[in-house]
Each structure stands twice: as structure tokens, then as C-alpha cells.
C-alpha positions as CSV (number, residue, x, y, z in Angstrom):
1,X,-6.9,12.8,8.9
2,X,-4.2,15.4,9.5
3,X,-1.5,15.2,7.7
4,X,1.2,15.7,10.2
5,X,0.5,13.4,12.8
6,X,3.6,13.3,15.5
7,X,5.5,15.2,13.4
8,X,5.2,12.4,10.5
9,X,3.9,14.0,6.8
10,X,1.9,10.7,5.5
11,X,1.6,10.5,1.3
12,X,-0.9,8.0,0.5
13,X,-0.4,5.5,-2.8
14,X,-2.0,2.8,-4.3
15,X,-0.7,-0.3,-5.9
16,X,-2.2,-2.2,-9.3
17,X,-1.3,-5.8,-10.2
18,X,0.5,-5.9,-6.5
19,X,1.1,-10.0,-7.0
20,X,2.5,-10.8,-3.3
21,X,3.4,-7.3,-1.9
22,X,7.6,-6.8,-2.5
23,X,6.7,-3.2,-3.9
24,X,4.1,-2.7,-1.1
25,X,6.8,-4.0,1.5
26,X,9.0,-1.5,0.2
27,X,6.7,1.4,0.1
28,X,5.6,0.3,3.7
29,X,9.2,0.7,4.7
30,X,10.3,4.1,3.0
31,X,10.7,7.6,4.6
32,X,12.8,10.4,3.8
33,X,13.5,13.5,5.9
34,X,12.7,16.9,4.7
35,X,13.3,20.1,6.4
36,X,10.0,20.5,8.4
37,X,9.2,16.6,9.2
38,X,9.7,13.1,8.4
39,X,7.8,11.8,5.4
40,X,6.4,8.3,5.2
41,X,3.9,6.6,2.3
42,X,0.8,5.0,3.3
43,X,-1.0,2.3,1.5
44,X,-4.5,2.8,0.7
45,X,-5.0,-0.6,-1.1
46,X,-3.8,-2.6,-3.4
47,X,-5.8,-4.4,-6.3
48,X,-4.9,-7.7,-8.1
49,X,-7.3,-10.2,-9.9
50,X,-6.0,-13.6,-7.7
51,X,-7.8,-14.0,-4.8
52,X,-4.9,-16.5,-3.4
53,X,-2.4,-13.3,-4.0
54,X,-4.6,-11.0,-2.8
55,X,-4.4,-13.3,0.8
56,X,-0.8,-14.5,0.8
57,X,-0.2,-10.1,0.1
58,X,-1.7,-9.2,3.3
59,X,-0.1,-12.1,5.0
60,X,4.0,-10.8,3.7
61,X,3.0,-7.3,4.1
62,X,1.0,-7.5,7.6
63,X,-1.9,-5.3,6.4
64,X,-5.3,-6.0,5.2
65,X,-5.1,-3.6,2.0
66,X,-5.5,-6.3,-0.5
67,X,-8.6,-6.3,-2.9
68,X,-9.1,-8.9,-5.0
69,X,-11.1,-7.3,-8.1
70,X,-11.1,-8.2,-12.0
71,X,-10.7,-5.0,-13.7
72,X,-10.7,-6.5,-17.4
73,X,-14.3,-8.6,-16.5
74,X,-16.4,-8.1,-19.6
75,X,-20.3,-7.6,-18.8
């Protein structure tokens, strides 16, 4: 992907534990101007164990980035 796509620097980030998106939202929503371009964050994915979070997460935020994975499952 290039990194300056219409004159927009895109830094990518990934949540853990993201419950039902508010710091996603945010993240989604934040940009700050530097001297050469405009830079925005872009969410790779989020993880939380809830399945029912993980759904209601993409529903507040509008994106399918949600994963719902157990990262404490014992084998």
C-alpha cells in the first residue's frame, strides 16, 4: 500500500481488549497535520475474547476489524 495516498500519511494500529470500540471510534476519527501531509491512523484489527463485543464493535465503529480470539486459552 503506499503510504501517501491523496496526500494522506496512513499509521496503522491495533487495539487489545477493544470491548465495544470508543478507543477504536476515536482512533478512526483522529488526524493531525504535519508539514508535508495530513496524517490519519488506520485500524488493522482489534482483538477481544466476547464474541457479542466483538459484533456490537463492528456495528458502533462501522468496520469489520473485530476478532474475537481467547488469548489466555490453555491447551
Amino acid at each position: 500500500m503506499n503510504p501517501l495516498l491523496n496526500n494522506v500519511e496512513y499509521k496503522t494500529s491495533a487495539y487489545l481488549f477493544a470491548a465495544f470500540g470508543g478507543a477504536t471510534a476515536g482512533a478512526m476519527r483522529t488526524k493531525w497535520n504535519t508539514a508535508i501531509c495530513c496524517t490519519s491512523l488506520m485500524v488493522l484489527y482489534t482483538i477481544d475474547s466476547d464474541p457479542t463485543k466483538s459484533r456490537n464493535h463492528d456495528l458502533i465503529t462501522g468496520e469489520e476489524t473485530s476478532v474475537s480470539m481467547d488469548l489466555f486459552e490453555r491447551w
